[in-house]
C-alpha positions as CSV (number, residue, x, y, z in Angstrom):
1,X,-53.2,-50.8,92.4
2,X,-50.4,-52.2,90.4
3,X,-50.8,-55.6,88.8
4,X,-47.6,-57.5,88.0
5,X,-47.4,-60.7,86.9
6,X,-44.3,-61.5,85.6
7,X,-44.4,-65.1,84.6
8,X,-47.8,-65.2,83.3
9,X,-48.0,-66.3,80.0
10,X,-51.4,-67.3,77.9
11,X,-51.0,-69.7,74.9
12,X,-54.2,-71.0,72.6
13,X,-52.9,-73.3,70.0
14,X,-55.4,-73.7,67.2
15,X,-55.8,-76.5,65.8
16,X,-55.3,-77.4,61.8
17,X,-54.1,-73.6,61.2
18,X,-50.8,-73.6,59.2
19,X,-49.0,-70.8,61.0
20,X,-49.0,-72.9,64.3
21,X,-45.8,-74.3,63.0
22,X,-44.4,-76.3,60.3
23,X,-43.1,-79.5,61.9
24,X,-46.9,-79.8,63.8
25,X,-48.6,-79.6,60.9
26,X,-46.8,-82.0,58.6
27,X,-47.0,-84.5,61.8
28,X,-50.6,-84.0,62.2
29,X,-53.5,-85.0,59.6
30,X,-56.4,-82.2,58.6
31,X,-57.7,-84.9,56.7
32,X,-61.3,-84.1,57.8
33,X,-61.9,-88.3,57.2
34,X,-59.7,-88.7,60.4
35,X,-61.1,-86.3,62.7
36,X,-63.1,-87.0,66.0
37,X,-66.4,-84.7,66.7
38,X,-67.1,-83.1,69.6
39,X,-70.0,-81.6,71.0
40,X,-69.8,-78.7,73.5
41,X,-72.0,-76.8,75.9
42,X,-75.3,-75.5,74.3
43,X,-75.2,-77.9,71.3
44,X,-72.2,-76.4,69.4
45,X,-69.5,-78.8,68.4
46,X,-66.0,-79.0,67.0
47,X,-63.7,-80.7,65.4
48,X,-60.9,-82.6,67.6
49,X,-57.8,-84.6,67.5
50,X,-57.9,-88.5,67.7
51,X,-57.0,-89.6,71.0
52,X,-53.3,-90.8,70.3
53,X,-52.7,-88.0,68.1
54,X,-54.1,-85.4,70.7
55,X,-51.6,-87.1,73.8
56,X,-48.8,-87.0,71.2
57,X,-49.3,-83.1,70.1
58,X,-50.1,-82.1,74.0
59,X,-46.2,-83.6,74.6
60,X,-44.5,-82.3,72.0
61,X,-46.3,-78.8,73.0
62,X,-45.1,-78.9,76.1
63,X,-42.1,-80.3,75.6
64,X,-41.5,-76.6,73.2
65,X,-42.9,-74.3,76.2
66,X,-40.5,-76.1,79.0
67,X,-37.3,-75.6,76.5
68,X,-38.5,-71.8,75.5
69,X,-39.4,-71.3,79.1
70,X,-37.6,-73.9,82.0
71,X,-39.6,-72.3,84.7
72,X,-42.9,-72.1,83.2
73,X,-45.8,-74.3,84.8
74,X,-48.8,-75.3,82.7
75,X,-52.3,-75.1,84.9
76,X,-54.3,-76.0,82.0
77,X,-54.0,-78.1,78.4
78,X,-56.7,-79.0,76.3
């Protein structure tokens, strides 16, 4: 059995790592100060955009993956 999936395409941003892109990071604080805490499954946590600054990164992101790929349709952003 042959799988083919020609317009599948994974993407896992990581947040407050420098290679994700210049123009992100200069928009977006790692001042820890401003950072929102959030607690996961089994008591682990992380560290998480503000509110405003999350809506405003998940546009712009998008925005870059409809112009790099027209047809592409996002399932999934968090």
């Amino acid at each position: 059995m042959k799988l083919f999936m020609p317009n599948l395409v994974y993407f896992e941003p990581k947040a407050f790592e420098y290679p994700f892109g210049k123009e992100l990071y200069e928009k977006f604080t790692k001042d820890e100060e401003k950072r929102k805490y959030k607690w996961e499954r089994c008591g682990i946590g992380k560290y998480v955009y503000q509110k405003d600054d999350a809506v405003r990164l998940e546009e712009k992101i998008r925005g870059y993956i409809h112009k790099s790929f027209p047809n592409a349709e996002i399932q999934y952003f968090t």
